[in-house]
N, C-alpha and C positions, 0 to 999 in steps of 0.2 A: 110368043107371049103377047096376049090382049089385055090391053088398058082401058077401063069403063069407067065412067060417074057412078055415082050412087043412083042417081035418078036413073039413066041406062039401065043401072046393075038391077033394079025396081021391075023397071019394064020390060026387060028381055031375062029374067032370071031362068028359066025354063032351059033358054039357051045356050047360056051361059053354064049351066049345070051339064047340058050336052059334050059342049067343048071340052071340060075340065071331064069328064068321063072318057072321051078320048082321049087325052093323053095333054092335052094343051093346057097350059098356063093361064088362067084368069086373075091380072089384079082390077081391085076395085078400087076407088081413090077420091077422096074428096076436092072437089076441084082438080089439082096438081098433085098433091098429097096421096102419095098409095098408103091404100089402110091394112088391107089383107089381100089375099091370097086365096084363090079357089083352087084345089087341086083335087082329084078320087079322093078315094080311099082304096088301097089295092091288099091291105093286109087284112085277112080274118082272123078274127079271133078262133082259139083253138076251144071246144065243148066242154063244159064239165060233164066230167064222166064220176055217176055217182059210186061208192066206194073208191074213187082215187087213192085216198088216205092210211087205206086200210093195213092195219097192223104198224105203221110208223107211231104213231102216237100212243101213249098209254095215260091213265088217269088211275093213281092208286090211295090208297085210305089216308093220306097227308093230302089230297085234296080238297078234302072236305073238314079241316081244321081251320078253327078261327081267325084271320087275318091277325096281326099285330097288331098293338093301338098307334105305332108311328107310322104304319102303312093304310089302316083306314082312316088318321087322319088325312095323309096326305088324299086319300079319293075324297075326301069331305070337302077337299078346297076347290 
């Protein structure tokens, strides 16, 4: 685990990015004060896959009936 300034963190940030891409700990820290934390990112996000959904959901003719006046009140507020 490596400890930088802010100013450091400013001027070597490239490298710093390096580091924490291999696997190493970056804190940044104002004077004495650590602020954050450089780490990867190692998790991806998984695709949306169009039609995922499909057939789970239904929308039938009570859809398309008027809200209630105590329910679009409440979205008025």
């Amino acid at each position: 685990m490596s400890t930088y300034t802010l100013y450091n963190a400013k001027t070597h940030l490239s490298n710093l990015v390096e580091q924490a891409c291999a696997g190493e700990e970056v804190i940044i820290a104002k004077g004495k004060l650590p602020l954050v934390k450089l780490v990867a990112i190692s998790e991806s996000r998984p695709q949306r896959r169009f039609g995922a959904m499909k057939g789970q959901a239904r929308v039938d003719d009570a859809f398309f009936d008027p809200l209630p006046d105590d329910e679009l009140d409440a979205w008025a507020q």
